[in-house]
C-alpha positions in Angstrom: -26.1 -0.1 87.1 -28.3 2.9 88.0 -31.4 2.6 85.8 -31.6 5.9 84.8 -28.1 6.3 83.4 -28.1 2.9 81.7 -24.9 1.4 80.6 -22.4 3.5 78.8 -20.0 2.1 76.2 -17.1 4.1 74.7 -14.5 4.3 72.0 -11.7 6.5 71.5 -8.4 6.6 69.8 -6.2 8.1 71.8 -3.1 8.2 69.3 -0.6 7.0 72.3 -1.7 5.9 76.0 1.5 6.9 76.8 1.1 10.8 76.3 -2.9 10.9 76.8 -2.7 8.8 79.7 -3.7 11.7 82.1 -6.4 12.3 79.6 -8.3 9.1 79.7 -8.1 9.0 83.7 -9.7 12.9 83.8 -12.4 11.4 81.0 -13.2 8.1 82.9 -13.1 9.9 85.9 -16.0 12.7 84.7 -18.3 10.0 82.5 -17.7 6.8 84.5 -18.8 4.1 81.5 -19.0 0.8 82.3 -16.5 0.2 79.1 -14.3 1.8 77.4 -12.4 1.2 74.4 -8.7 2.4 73.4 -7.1 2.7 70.2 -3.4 3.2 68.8 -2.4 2.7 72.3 1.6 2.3 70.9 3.0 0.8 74.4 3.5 -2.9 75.2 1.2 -4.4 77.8 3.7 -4.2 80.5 4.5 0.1 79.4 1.0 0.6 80.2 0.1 1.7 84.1 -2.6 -0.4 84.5 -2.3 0.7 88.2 -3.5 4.0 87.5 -6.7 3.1 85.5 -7.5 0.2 88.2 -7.1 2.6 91.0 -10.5 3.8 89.9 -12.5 0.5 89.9 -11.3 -0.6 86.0 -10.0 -3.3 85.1 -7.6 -3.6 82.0 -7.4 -6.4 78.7 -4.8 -5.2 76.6 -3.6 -6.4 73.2 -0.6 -3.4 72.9 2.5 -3.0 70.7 5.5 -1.2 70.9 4.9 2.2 68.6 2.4 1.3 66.1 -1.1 0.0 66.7 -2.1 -1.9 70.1 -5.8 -1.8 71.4 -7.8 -2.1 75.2 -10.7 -3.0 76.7 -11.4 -0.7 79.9 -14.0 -1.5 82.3 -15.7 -1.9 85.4 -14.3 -4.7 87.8 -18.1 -4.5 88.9 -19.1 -6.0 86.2 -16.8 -9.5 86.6 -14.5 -11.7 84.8 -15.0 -11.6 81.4 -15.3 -14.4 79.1 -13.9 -15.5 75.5 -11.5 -12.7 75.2 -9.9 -12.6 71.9 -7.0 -10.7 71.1 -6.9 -10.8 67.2 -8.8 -12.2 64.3 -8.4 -16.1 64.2 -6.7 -17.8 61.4 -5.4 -14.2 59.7 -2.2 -14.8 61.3 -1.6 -10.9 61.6 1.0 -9.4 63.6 0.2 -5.8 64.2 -2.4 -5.8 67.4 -5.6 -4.7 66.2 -8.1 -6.6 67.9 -9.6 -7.2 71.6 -12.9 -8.9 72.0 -14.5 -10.0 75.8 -18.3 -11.3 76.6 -19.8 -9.4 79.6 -22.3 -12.0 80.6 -24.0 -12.1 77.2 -22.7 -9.2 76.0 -20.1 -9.2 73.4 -17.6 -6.4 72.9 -15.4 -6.0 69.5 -13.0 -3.7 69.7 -10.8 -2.8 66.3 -8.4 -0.3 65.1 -8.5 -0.3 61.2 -5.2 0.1 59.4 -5.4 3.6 57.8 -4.6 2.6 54.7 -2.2 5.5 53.7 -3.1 5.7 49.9 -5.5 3.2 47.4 -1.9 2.7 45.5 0.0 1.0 48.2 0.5 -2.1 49.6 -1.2 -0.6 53.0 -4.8 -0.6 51.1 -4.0 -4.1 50.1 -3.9 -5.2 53.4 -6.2 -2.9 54.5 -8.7 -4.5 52.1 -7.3 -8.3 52.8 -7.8 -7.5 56.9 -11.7 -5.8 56.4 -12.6 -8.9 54.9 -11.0 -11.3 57.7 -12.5 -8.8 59.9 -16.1 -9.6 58.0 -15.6 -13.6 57.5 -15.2 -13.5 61.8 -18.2 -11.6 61.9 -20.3 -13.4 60.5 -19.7 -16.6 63.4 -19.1 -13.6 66.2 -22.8 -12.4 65.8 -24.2 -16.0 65.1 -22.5 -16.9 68.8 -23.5 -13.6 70.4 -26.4 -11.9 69.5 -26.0 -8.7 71.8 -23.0 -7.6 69.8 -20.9 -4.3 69.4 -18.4 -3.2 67.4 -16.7 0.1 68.4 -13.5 1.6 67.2 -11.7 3.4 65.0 -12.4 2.1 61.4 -11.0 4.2 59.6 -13.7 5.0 57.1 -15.8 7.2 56.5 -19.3 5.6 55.3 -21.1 8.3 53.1 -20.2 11.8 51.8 -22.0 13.0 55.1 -19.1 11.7 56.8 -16.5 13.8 55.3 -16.2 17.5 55.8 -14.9 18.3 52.1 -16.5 14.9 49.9 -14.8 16.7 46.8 -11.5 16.9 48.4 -11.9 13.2 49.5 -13.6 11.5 46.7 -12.3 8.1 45.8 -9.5 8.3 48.2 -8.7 6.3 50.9 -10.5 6.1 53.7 -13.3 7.7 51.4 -12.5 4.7 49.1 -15.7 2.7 47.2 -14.0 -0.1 47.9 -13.9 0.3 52.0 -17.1 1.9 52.2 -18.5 -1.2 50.6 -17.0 -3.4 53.7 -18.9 -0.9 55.7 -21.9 -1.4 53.8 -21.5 -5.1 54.1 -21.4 -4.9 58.3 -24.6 -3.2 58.2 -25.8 -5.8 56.0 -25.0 -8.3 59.0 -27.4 -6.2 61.0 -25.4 -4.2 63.1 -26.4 -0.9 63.4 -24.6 2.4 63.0 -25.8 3.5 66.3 -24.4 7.4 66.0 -26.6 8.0 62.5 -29.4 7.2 64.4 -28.7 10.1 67.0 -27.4 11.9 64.4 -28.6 12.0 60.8 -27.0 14.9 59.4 -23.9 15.8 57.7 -20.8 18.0 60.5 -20.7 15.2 62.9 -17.4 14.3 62.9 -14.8 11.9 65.1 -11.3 13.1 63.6 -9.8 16.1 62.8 -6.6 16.6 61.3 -3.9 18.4 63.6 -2.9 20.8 60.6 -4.5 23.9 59.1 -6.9 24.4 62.2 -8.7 20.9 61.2 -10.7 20.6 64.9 -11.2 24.7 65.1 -12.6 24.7 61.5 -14.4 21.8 61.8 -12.7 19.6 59.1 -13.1 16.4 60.0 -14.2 13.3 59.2 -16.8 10.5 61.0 -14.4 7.6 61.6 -14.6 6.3 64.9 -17.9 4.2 65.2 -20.5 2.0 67.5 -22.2 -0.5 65.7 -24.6 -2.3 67.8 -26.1 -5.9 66.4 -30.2 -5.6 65.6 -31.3 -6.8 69.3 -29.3 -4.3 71.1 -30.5 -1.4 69.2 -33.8 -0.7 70.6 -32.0 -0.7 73.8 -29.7 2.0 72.9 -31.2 5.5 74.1 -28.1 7.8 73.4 -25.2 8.0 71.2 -23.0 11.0 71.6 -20.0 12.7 70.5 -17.8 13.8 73.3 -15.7 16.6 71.3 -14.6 18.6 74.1 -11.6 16.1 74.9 -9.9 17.1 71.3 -9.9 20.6 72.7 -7.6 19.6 75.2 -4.0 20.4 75.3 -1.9 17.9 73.5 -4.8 16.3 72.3 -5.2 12.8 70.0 -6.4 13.7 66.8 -9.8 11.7 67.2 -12.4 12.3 70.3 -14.5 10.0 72.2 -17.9 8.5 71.1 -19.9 7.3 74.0 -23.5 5.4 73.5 -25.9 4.2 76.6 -27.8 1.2 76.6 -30.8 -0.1 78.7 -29.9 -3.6 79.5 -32.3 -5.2 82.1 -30.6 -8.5 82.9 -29.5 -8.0 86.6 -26.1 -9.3 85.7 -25.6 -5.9 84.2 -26.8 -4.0 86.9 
């Protein structure tokens, strides 16, 4: 790891690997992190050309599913075998795929894809609410184990009014909900940090815009997609970003990449 640069850790949902495939190669290609995490990849591990991503010096964990959900861990074979990889939250018993965890030396990586939720009527919210707190319980023992922690992914919720391009429009409903921004809350509460509101405090920075009614050329979008970084690891964080430019693209997901960089002295890293 070049000192300068520091270590860079991404998430992005990329609403099928299948289609944005070429996408994530060009990105990797251009910002080179040291890991990257995929959302809603909608393959099966074995659909996924692993070839293609490892031609470039990755390496690939997946935990994938055939249309629906499924989730990755990209990164640098430099940086070794990784240890304790999870690939969904013990004991829940779940079957939709949306976890993959790994320890990079000490370094442990959480990566999630929230249910949507689809309204705070149906049964979806339910689970929603019934996984968030699974999601919290295995928390609590994840950060206890491994104190250099992060959480990236696409959570889908938005924290605070800030977060929300219309908070009228979206008030009380899901992924705007009391009740999930509390879980949110409570993470926080854990100490992690929400490493992109330190970077950036201000309302407009957004993760997800909706492909109708010229959401991403309007700017109506909403700050889902998040890095949470545990207490010890956030002094160590020097950047925090939103890469927009990717949603730009043609046949683009719906959500863009969020990218932090972290200073990490332990030569293990390096």
């Amino acid at each position: 790891m070049n000192e300068a640069t520091g270590l860079k850790i991404a998430t992005w949902n990329v609403n099928s690997l299948n289609v944005r495939l070429p996408q994530v190669l060009d990105w990797l290609t251009h910002h080179r992190p040291a890991i990257l995490g995929l959302q809603e990849l909608k393959q099966v591990n074995e659909a996924v050309n692993s070839a293609a991503i490892e031609a470039l010096g990755y390496r690939v964990i997946l935990n994938g599913q055939k249309t629906y959900n499924g989730v990755a861990l990209i990164y640098q074979s430099a940086l070794g075998e990784p240890q304790d990889i999870v690939y969904d939250i013990p004991g829940l018993g779940d079957m939709q795929r949306r976890v993959v965890a790994a320890a990079f030396g000490d370094l442990r990586i959480i990566n999630i894809y929230v249910v949507n939720g689809e309204s705070t009527e149906s049964e979806k919210f339910e689970y929603k609410l019934t996984w968030l707190a699974a999601f919290h319980a295995w928390l609590v023992a994840e950060i206890i184990r491994y104190p250099k922690l992060i959480v990236l992914g696409d959570f889908n919720i938005a924290p605070t009014d800030d977060d929300v391009y219309d908070p009228k429009k979206f008030q009380g409903q899901v992924l705007c909900s009391d009740r999930e921004r509390a879980f949110f809350t409570g993470f926080l509460d854990l100490g992690l940090v929400d490493t992109l509101r330190r970077f950036e405090p201000g309302a407009g920075c957004y993760t997800w815009w909706d492909y109708r009614g010229g959401g991403f050329r309007r700017n109506h979008g909403l700050r889902i997609d998040h890095l949470l970084t545990s207490e010890p690891l956030a002094p160590n964080v020097t950047a925090c970003v939103v890469d927009s430019e990717p949603r730009g693209w043609e046949r683009p997901s719906d959500h863009t990449p969020v990218m932090l960089t972290l200073q990490i002295p332990d030569s293990r890293h390096e």
